[in-house]
C-alpha positions as CSV (number, residue, x, y, z in Angstrom):
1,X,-7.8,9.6,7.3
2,X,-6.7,6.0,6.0
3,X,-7.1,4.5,2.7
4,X,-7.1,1.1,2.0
5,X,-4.7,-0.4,-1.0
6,X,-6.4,-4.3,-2.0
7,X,-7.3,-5.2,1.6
8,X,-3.9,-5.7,2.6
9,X,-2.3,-2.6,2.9
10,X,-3.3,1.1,4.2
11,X,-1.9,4.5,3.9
12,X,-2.2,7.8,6.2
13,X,-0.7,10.9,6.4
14,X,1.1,12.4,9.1
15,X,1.9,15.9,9.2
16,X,4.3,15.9,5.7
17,X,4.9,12.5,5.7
18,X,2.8,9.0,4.3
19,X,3.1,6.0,6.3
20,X,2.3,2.8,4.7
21,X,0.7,-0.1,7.1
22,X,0.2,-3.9,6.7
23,X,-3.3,-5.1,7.5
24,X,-2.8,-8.3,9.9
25,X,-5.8,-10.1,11.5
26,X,-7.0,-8.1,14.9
27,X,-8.2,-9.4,17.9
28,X,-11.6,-7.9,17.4
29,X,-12.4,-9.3,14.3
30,X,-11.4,-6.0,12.5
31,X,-7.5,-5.5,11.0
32,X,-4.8,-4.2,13.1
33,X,-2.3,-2.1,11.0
34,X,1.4,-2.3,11.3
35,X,3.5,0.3,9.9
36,X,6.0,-1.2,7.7
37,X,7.7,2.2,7.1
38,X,7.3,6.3,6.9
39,X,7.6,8.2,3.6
40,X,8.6,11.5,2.5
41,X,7.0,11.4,-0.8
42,X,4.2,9.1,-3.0
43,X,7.0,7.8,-5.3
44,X,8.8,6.1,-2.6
45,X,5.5,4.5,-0.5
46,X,4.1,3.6,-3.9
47,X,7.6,1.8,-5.2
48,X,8.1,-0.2,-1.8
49,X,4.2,-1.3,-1.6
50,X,4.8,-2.6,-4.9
51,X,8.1,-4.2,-3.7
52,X,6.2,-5.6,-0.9
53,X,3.4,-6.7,-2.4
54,X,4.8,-8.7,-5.6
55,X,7.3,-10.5,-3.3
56,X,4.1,-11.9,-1.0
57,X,2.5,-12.9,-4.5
58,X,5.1,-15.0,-5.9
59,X,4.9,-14.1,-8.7
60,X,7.1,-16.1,-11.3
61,X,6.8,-14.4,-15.2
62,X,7.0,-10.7,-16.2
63,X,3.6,-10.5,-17.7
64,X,2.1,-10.9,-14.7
65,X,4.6,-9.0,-12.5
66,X,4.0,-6.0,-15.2
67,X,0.2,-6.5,-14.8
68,X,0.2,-6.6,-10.8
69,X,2.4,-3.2,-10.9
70,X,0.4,-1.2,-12.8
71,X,-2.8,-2.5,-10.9
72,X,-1.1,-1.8,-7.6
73,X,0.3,2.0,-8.8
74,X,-3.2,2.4,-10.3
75,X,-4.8,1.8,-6.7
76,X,-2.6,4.0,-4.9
77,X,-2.9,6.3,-7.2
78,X,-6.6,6.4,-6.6
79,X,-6.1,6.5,-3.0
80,X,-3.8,9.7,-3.5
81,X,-7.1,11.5,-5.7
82,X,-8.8,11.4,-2.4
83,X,-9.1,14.7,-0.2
84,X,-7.6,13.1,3.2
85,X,-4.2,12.2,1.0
């Protein structure tokens, strides 16, 4: 099952392993997902989606790199209280 992280990312399991995916416009009108790498544990997906992310917001004071962290770990870690993750 996939969950969606703030309409930009989504995360899946595969057998052990989470893979974290990029939502990019689809041809359909829906998202098409590319994987932007395969995880062994939360810790690491979490840390890099939250490397990711900041980068593509630009980010430019501490306060509001702090805030966007903690809303980003908070979402995933929402997404990891589901059943399917």
């Amino acid at each position: 099952m996939r969950q969606d992280i703030d309409g930009r990312y989504a995360i899946t399991r595969y057998k052990d392993d989470y893979v974290l995916y990029t939502m990019c416009p689809g041809d359909n009108g829906g998202p098409r997902l590319a994987v932007l790498a395969i995880y062994q544990t939360r810790v690491e997906l979490v840390s890099d989606l939250i490397n990711h992310a900041t980068r593509r917001a630009g980010l430019m004071d501490i306060p509001a790199l702090i805030a966007e962290m903690q809303r980003l770990a908070e979402l995933c870690q929402r997404a990891f209280n589901l059943p399917a993750l």
